[in-house]
N, C-alpha and C positions, 0 to 999 in steps of 0.2 A: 661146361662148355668144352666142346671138343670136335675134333676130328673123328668121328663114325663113322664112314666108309660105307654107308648102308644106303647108298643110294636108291635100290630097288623099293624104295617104304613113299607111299603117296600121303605126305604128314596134311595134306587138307580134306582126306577123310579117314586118316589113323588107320591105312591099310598094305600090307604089303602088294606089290604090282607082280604080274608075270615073270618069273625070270631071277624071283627074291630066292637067295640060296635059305636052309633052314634056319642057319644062324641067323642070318636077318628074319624072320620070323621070326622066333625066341626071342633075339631083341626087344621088338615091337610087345609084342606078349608080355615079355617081361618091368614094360615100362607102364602099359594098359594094366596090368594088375597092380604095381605100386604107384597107382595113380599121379607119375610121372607129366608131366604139359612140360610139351616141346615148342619153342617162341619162333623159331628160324621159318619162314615162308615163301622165302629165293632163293635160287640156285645158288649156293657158295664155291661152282667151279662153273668152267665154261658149259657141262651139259646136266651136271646133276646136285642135289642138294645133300653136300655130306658133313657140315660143318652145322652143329646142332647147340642149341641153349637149352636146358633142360634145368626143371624145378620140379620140386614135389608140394610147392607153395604158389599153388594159381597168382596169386596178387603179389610177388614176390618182384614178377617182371613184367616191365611196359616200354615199350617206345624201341622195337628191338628195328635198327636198321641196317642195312647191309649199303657200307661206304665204299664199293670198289674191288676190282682187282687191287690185289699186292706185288708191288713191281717185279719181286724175285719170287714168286709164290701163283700159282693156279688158281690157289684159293683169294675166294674175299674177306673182309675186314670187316669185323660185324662193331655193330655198337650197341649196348641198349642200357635201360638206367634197369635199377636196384631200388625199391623202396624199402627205406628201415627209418621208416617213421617211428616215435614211440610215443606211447600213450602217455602222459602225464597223470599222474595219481597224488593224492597226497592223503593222509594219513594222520590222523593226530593220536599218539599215546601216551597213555596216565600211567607214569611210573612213579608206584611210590618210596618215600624216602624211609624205610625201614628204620634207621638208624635216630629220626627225629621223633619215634613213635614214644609215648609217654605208657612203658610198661608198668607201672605203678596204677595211673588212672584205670588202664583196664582190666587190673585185677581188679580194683575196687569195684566198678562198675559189675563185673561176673560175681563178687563176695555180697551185692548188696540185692541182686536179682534173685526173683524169688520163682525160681528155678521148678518147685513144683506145680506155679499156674502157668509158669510159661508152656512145659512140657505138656502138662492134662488140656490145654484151651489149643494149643500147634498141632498138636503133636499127636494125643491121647494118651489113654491109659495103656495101650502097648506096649510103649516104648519107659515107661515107670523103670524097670528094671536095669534101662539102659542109662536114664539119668541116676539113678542108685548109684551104679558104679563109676559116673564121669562125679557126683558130688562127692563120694568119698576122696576121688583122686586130687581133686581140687581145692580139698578143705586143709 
């Protein structure tokens, strides 16, 4: 929200008007490419509109109004709301408690599985050579 000075820019069809120096050009161009929405759509001085809202988040702004001359000031008083609604989400996660884990039971469980049909019926005969070396390490 500011003070732009760029009065020569016709913001109800995103064009600069006769008479717009370059830099107001480039301005405009430059807000058009960063997909830039400007709210302001009255004059914010007695003859031209230089007092501007700007977002890069179209639904960002609504209800944008202009309350007035400012008693010490040329310019108007603009108002408008901010939406920062949020989403509510919720989430449920399974953390487990490592430390209650019964490593005893699951060696047995691994010392009592018969680890050659597991591998040849999942797995195949491919990977033989790979339970070779996890049975050795495990035994």
């Amino acid at each position: 929200m500011g003070d732009f000075n760029y009065g020569h820019i016709d913001w109800s069809i995103g064009a600069c008007e006769s008479g717009a120096t370059e830099e107001c050009r480039l301005f405009l161009e430059c807000l058009q490419e960063g997909f830039i929405t400007q709210y302001v759509t009255s004059k914010t001085t007695e003859r031209l509109l230089l007092d501007l809202v700007l977002t890069n988040e179209p639904e960002l702004i609504n209800e944008v109004e202009n309350l007035g001359k400012f008693a010490t000031s040329g310019h108007s008083l603009l108002y408008w709301k901010i939406n920062v609604g949020r989403e509510e989400t919720s989430m449920k996660v399974i953390r487990f408690d490592y430390n209650k884990m019964d490593l005893n039971g699951i060696r047995e469980e691994l010392r009592i599985c018969n680890w050659d049909e597991v591998m040849l019926i999942r797995v195949g005969p491919c990977l033989r050579e790979g339970y070779w070396i996890y049975s050795i390490n495990m035994c």
